[in-house]
C-alpha positions in Angstrom: -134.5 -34.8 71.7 -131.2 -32.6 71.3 -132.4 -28.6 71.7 -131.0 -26.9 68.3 -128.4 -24.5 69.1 -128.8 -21.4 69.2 -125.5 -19.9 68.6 -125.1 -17.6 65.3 -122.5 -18.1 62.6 -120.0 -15.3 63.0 -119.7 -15.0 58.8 -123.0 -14.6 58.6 -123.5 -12.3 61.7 -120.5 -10.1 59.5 -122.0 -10.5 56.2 -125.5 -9.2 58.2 -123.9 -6.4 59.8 -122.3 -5.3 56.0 -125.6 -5.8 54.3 -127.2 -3.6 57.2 -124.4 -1.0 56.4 -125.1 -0.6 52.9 -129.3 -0.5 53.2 -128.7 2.4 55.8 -126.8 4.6 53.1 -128.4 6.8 51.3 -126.7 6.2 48.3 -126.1 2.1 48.1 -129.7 1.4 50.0 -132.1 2.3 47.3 -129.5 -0.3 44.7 -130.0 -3.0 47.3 -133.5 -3.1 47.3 -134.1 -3.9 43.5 -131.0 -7.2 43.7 -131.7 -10.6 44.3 -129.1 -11.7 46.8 -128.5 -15.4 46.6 -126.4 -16.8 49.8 -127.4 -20.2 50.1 -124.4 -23.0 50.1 -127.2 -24.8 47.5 -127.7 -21.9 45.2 -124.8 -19.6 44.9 -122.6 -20.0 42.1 -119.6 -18.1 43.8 -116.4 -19.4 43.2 -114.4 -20.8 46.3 -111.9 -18.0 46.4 -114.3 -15.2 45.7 -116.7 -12.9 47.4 -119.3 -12.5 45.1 -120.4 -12.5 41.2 -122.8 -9.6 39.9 -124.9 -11.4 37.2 -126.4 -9.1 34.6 -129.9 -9.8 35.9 -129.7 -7.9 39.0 -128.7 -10.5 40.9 -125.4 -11.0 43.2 -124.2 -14.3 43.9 -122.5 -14.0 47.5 -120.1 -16.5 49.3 -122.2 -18.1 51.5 -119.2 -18.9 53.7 -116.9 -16.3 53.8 -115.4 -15.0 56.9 -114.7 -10.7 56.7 -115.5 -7.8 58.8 -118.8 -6.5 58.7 -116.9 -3.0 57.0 -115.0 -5.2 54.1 -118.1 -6.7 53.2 -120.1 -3.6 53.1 -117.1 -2.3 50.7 -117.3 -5.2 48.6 -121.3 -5.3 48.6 -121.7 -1.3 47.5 -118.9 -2.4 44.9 -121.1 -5.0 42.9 -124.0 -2.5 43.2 -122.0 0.0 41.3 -122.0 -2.3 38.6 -126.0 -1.9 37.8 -125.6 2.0 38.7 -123.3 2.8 36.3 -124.3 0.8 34.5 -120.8 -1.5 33.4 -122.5 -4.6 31.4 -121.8 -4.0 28.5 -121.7 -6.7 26.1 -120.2 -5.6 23.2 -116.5 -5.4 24.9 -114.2 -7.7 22.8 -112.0 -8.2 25.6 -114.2 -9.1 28.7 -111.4 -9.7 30.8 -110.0 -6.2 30.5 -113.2 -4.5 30.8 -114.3 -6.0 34.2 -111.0 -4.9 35.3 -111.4 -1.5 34.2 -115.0 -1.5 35.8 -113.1 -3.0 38.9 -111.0 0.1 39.1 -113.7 2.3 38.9 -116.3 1.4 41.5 -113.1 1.2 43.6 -112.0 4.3 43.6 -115.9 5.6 43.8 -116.0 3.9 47.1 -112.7 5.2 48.1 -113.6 9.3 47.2 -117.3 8.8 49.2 -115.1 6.9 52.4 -117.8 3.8 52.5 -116.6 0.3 54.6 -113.0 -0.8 54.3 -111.8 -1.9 51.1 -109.9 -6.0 51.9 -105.8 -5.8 52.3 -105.8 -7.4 48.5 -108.1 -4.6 47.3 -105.7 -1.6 47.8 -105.7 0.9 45.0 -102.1 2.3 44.3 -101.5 5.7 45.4 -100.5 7.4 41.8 -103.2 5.4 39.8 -104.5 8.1 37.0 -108.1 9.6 37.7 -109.3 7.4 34.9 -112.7 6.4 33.5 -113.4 3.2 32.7 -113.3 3.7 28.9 -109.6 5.3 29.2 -108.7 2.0 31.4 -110.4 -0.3 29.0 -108.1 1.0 26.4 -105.0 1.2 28.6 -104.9 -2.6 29.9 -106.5 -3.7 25.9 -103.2 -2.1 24.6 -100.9 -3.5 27.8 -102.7 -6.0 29.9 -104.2 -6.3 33.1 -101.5 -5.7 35.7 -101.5 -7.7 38.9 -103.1 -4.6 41.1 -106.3 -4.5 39.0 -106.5 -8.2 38.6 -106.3 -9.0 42.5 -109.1 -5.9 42.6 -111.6 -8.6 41.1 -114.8 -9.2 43.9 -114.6 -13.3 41.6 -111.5 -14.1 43.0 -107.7 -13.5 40.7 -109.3 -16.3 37.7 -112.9 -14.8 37.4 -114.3 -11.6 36.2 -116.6 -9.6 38.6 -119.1 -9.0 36.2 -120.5 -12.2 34.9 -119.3 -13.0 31.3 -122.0 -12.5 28.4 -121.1 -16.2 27.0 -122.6 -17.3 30.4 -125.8 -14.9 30.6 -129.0 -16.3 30.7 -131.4 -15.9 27.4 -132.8 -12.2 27.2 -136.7 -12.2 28.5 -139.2 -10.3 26.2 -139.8 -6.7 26.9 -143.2 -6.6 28.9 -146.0 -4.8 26.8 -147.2 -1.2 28.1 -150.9 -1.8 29.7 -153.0 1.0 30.4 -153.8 -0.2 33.6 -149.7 0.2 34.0 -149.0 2.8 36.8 -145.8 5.0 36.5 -142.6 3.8 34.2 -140.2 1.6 35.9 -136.9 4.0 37.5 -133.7 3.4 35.8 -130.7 2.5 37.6 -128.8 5.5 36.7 -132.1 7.7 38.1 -131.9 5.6 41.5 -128.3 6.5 41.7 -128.6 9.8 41.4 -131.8 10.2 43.8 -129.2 8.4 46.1 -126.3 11.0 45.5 -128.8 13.9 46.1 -130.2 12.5 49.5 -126.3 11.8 50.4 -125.6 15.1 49.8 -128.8 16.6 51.8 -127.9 14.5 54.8 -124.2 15.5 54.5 -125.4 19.3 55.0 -127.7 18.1 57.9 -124.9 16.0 59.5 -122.8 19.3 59.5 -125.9 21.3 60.9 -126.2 19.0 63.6 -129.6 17.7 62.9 -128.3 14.3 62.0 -126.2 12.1 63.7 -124.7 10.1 60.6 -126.0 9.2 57.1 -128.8 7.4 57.1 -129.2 7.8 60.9 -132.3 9.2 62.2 -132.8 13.0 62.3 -132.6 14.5 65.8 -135.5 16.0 67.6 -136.7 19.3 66.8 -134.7 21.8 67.5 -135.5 23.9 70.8 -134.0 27.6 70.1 -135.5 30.1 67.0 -131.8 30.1 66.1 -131.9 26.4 65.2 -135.1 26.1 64.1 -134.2 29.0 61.8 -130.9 27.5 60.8 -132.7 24.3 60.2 -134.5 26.5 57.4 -132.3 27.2 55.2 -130.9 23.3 55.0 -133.9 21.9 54.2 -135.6 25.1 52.3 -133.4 27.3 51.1 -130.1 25.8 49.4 -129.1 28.9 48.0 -127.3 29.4 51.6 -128.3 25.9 53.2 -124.4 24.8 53.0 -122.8 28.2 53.8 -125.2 28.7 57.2 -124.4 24.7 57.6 -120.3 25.7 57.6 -121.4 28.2 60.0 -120.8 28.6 64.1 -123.6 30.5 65.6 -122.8 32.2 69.1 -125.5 34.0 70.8 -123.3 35.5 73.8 -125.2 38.7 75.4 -122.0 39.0 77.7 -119.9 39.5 74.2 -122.4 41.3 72.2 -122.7 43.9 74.9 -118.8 44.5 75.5 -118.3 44.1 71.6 -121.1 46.9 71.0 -123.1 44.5 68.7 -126.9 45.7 68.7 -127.9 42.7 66.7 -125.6 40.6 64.7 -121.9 40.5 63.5 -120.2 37.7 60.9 -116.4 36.8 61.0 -115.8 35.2 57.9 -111.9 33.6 58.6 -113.7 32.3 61.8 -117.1 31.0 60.1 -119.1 32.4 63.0 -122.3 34.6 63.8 -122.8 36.6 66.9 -126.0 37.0 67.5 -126.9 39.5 70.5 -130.0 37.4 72.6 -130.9 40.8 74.0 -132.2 41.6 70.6 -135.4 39.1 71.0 -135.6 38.4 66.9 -138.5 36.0 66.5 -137.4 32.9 64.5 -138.6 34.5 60.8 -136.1 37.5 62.1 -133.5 35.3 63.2 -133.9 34.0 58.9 -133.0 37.3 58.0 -130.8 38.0 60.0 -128.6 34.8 59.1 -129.1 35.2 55.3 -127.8 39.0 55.4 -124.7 37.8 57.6 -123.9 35.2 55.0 -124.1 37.4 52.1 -121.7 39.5 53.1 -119.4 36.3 53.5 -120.3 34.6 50.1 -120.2 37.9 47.9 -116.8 39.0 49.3 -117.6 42.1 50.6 -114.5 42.1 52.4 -112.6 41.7 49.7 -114.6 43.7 47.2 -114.1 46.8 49.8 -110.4 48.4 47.6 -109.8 50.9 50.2 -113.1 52.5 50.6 -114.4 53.4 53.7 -114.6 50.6 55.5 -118.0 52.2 57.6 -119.7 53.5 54.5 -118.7 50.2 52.4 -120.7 48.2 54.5 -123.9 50.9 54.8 -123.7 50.5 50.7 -123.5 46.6 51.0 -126.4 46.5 53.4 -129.0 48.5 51.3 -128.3 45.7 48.7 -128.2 42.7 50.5 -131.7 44.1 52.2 -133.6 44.8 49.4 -132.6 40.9 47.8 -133.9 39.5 50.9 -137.1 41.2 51.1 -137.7 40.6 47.7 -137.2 37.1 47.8 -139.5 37.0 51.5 -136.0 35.2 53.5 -138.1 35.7 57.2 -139.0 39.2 57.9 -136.8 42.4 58.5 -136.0 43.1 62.1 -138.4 45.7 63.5 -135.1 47.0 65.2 -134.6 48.8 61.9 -132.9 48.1 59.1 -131.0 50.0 55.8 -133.8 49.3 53.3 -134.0 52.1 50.4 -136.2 51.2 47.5 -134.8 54.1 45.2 -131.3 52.1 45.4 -132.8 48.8 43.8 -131.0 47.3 41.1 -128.0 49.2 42.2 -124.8 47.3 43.0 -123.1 47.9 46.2 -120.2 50.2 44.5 -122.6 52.1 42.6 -124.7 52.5 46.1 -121.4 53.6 47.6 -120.5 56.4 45.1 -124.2 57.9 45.7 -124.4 57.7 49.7 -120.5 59.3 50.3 -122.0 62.4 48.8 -123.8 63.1 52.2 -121.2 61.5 54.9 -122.6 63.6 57.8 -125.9 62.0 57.6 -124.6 58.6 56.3 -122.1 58.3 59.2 -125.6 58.5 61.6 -126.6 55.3 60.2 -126.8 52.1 61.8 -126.5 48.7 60.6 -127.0 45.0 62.6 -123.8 45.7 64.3 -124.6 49.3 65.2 -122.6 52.2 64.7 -119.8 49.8 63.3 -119.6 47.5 60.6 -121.0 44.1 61.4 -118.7 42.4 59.0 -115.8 41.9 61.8 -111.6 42.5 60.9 -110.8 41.8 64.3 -111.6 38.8 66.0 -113.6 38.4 69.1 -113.1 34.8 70.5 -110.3 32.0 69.6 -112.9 29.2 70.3 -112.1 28.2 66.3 -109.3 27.9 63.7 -109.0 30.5 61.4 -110.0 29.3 58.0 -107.4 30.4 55.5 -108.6 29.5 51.9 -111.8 31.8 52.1 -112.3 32.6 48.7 -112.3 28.9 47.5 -114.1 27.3 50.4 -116.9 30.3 49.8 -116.9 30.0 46.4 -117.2 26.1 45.9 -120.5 26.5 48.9 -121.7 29.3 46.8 -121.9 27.4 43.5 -123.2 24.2 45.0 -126.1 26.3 46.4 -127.3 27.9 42.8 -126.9 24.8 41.3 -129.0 22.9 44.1 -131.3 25.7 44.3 -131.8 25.8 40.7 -132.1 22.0 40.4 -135.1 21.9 42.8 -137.0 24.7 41.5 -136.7 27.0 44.4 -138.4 29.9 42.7 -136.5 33.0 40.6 -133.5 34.8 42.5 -133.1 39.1 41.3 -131.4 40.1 38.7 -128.9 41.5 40.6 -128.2 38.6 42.8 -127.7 36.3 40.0 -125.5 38.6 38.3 -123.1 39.0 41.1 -123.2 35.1 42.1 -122.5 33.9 38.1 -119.4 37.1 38.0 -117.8 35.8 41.5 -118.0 32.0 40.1 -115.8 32.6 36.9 -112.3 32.3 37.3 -110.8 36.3 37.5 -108.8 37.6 34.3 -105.1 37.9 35.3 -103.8 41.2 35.1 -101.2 40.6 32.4 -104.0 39.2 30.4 -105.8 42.8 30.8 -102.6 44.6 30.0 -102.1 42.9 27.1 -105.8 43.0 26.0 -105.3 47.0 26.0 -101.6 47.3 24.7 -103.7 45.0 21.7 -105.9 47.7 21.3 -103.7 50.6 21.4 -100.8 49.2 19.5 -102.5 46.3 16.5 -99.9 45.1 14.7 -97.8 46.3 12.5 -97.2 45.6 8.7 -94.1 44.1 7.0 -92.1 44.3 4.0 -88.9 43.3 1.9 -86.2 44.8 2.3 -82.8 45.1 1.1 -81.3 47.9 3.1 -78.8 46.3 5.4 -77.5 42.8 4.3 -77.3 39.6 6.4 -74.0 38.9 8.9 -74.5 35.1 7.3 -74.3 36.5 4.2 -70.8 39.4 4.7 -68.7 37.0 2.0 -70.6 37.4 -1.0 -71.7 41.6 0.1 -72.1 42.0 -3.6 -75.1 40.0 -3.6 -78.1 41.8 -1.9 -80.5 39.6 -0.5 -83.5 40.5 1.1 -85.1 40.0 4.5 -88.4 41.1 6.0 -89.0 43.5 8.6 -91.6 46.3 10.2 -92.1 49.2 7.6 -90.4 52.1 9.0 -93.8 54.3 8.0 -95.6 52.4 10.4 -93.5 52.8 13.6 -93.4 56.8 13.3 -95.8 58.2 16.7 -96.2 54.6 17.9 -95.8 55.3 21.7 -97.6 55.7 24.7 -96.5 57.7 28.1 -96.1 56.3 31.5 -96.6 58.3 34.4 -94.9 56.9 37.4 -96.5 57.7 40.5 -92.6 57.6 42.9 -94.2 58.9 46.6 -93.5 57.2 49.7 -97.0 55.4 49.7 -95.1 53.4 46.7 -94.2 49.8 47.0 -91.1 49.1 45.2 -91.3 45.5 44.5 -95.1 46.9 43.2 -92.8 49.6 40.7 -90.4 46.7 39.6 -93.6 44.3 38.4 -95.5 47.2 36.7 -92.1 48.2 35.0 -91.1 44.9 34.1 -94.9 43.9 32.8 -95.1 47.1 30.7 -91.4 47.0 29.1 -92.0 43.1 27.8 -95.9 43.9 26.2 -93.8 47.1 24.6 -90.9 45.4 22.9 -94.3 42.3 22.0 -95.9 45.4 20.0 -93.0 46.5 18.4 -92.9 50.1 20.6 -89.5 51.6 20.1 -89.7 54.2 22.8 -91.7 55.5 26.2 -92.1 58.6 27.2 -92.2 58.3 31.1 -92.1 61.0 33.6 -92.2 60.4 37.4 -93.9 62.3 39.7 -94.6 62.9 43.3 -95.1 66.6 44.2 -94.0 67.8 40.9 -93.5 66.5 38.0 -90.0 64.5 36.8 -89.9 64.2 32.6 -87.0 61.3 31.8 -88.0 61.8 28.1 -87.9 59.3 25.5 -86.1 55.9 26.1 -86.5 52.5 24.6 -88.8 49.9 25.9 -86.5 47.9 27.2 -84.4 50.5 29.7 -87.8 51.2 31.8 -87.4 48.5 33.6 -83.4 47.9 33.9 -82.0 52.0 34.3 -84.8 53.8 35.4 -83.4 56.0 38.1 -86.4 56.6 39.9 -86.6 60.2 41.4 -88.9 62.1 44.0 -89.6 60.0 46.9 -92.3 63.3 48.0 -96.0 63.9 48.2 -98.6 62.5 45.7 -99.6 64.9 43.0 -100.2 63.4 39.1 -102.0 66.3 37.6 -98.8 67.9 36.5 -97.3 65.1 35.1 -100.5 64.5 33.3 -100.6 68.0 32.0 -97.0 68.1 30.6 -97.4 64.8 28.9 -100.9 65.9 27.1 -99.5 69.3 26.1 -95.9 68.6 25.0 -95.3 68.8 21.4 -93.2 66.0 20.6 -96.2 63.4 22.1 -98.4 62.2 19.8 -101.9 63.3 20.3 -103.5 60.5 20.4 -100.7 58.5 22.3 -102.5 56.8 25.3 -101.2 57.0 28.8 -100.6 54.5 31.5 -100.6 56.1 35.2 -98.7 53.5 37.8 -99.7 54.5 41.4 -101.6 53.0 44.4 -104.7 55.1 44.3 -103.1 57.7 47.0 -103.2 60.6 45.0 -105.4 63.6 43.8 -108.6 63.8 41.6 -107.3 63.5 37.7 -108.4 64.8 34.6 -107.0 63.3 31.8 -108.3 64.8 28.4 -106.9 61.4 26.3 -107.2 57.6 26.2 -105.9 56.3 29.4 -105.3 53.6 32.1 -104.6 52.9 35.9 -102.1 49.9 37.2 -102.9 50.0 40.7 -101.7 47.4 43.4 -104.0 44.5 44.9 -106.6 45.9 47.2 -106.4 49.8 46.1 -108.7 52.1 44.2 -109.0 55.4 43.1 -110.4 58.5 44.8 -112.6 59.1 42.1 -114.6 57.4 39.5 -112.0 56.5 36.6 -113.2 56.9 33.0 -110.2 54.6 31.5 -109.4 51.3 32.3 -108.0 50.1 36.0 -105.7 47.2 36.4 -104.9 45.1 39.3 -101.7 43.9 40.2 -102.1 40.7 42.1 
């Protein structure tokens, strides 16, 4: 008797190794386990030239003798899976043909964005295909057809449709009757899909951690150090911060720390790295702390948020807030190396902390925070190990918004006030400057009402001058005191490129409102009044004078006690926040440059040029 062979078919090895593929991921895997895969050469109704059929009964008819790679097939598998996730039989299309296609597309380019197997040569989406859903391409090849790209995209072959036609779908089965004995409601598809995208998205942030070799791959041992048992914490418990401390490098260098002078911990957000001095012997909770107040800065932009403050001080402010957030939401416990922790500053934001703590530098100077007696959000850097990341306020942003949403979505308990406030204010899209200006050249300057007129007669009309005609234009009454004053701050300190955008800006709103002069006077160390001129000439002949020292006061003074200025005419102060305390007695605004502030707290508006 002939021994059988024992050799395997390579197809089906392929097909196997695909099918394996798709049950490991964590998206595809839960989908595969509620079809019915029929392979057999006896009971698969797959066309010759085809790969598979999805039938509307969760079950995919596969080739039985197909030969691929074990990628393609996992690509085309995850694609007729699709079809029951999003759930694409619909059998009230009038054009079948055209809808499969459209559905085609779609699961297509779903599979390209999430990078799953490797789509067949014939399968290739083209490059400047519209990011379309499948309604907009169902209309799109109703109207013009199905063109030859998105019918060779077809998993039936070029003369079949994917999805199984309704004309060929079995008779529907009666809906089964509710029991009592009956256990929990059978999951949708569309609540299977997204269970799938969620855990895809967990094991994303653990594969960046380093916790988890691939998706679906097995977790890694526990880790050995606090540091990554504590960075393993906020991944799987807190997602507030689980994908910023994921994006994160954590060096624990005592060689570094020590020459660096950094008692504890320091963050270098263009880097994405924590130091974290060993020498300081945090237990693991510690270590939590630590982490989360070294993020914070990163993800609220202090950095960025500092506008010329003292750089020291700044941070002081920064860490009373940040500390009192993370022992009020119990994130590990506080170092017993000390910390900034002041409970009369609660509810405070960090520039309102600021403005109370520079009243006693002497004693604020003696303070320490993680970093010591400097600043442990670090400007320079201290190693070259990694690329500087250059889109910060994007990449920070995007991590920052997918952690409230994930931490709201899984009930992780109430955030403060505070917190929440600043999060929601850094996530919506800043007002442009010229949108500011405007809003308060709107308020200042409403607009004006018109009427007939038949004063001067129309150049059209110079044949017939006999004839008046009228034409409509600003009433005269309304125009008399409508100006504003613009004090020009011309010191050295002064950008001119920053003078010719703040000119420019505030001579187009003026001629928009219908302003027929500006008074502007220049100053540096004293005071330099070029009168009235019209809106227009501020920014074309403006001879700018000075050039000296910074003092506005004056120039402030003569415009609020001059006669021939309107009393309640608002005032506009260019300069870039180098300058002397103001009092200005009358409605008023700052234009400062990008980064800037004032010296003092302003009562009028402030405006950024960017």
């Amino acid at each position: 008797m002939a021994r059988p062979s024992s050799k395997t078919n390579p197809a089906t090895e392929a097909y196997g190794a695909g099918m394996a593929m798709v049950r490991a991921h964590p998206i595809f895997g839960p989908l595969a386990l509620r079809v019915t895969w029929v392979r057999s050469a006896t009971a698969s109704l797959c066309p010759a030239a085809a790969w598979l059929v999805v039938r509307p009964e969760s079950c995919i008819h596969v080739h039985p003798k197909r030969h691929a790679e074990a990628t393609q097939w996992a690509f085309v598998l995850a694609r007729g899976l699709l079809a029951y996730a999003l759930e694409l039989f619909q059998p009230d299309r009038g054009d079948w043909g055209a809808w499969s296609a459209a559905a085609d597309v779609v699961s297509t380019r779903f599979l390209a964005s999430v990078k799953f197997g490797q789509a067949p040569a014939d399968m290739q989406l083209p490059t400047d295909a519209p990011l379309w859903d499948e309604e907009r391409w169902y209309r799109e090849f109703c109207d013009n057809g199905v063109p030859p790209w998105a019918a060779a995209l077809s998993l039936a072959g070029p003369l079949h449709t994917s999805l199984l036609a309704p004309a060929w779908w079995p008779p529907a089965r009666p809906a089964p009757t509710a029991s009592r004995y009956s256990r929990t409601p059978q999951t949708s598809w569309a609540q299977v899909f997204a269970a799938g995208i969620a855990q895809s998205v967990t094991q994303a942030v653990e594969i960046a951690a380093g916790t988890r070799t691939a998706l679906g791959g097995s977790v890694q041992s526990a880790p050995r150090s606090s540091t990554e048992r504590a960075r393993s914490w906020f991944i799987s418990s807190f997602p507030l911060l689980g994908g910023m401390v994921a994006a994160f490098d954590i060096q624990e260098n005592a060689d570094l720390c020590r020459r660096e002078e950094v008692m504890v911990a320091a963050v270098d957000e263009t880097l994405r790295t924590i130091y974290l001095n060993p020498a300081a012997g945090l237990t693991e909770k510690e270590t939590r702390f630590v982490i989360a107040h070294e993020i914070l800065h990163v993800a609220l932009r202090h950095l960025s948020r500092r506008l010329g403050r003292d750089p020291y001080l700044w941070n002081v402010a920064c860490d009373y807030v940040i500390n009192d957030w993370l022992i009020e939401l119990q994130v590990g416990s506080a170092p017993t190396l000390g910390l900034l922790h002041d409970p009369d500053l609660r509810g405070l934001s960090a520039e309102e902390v600021y403005d109370r703590i520079v009243v006693d530098l002497r004693r604020m100077r003696k303070l320490r925070t993680l970093a010591g007696l400097q600043g442990d959000m670090l400007e320079r850097r201290l190693s070259a190990e990694r690329t500087p990341f250059t889109d910060l306020d994007r990449f920070y942003k995007e991590q920052l918004g997918k952690g409230l949403m994930l931490h709201e979505s899984q009930g992780r308990g109430l955030l403060p006030a505070g917190l929440l406030e600043e999060i929601r204010a850094l996530l919506q899209p800043p007002i442009p400057w010229e949108v500011e200006l405007a809003r308060w050249f709107d308020h200042h300057f409403p607009p004006i009402e018109t009427r007939r007129t038949y004063a001067r007669l129309s150049r059209r009309q110079s044949a017939t001058p006999d004839i008046p005609r009228p034409r409509v234009s600003p009433d005269p009454r309304w125009l008399d005191g409508r100006t504003f004053g613009v004090v020009l701050d011309t010191s050295s300190s002064m950008d001119r490129h920053t003078l010719a955008k703040a000119l420019g800006s505030i001579a187009g709103y003026a001629l928009a409102k219908e302003v027929p002069a500006v008074r502007l006077v220049c100053c540096d160390a004293a005071a330099h009044d070029m009168g009235y001129m019209p809106a227009e000439d501020i920014a074309h002949r403006v001879e700018v004078r000075g050039r000296g020292g910074t003092v506005l006061q004056p120039a402030v003074s003569l415009l609020h006690s001059a006669p021939d200025f309107p009393q309640d005419g608002p005032l506009l102060i260019i300069t870039d926040g180098d300058c002397d305390v103001l009092d200005v007695p009358r409605s008023h605004a700052f234009l400062l440059p990008a980064g800037k502030r004032l010296p003092f707290r302003p009562r009028g508006d402030v405006f950024y040029l960017s």
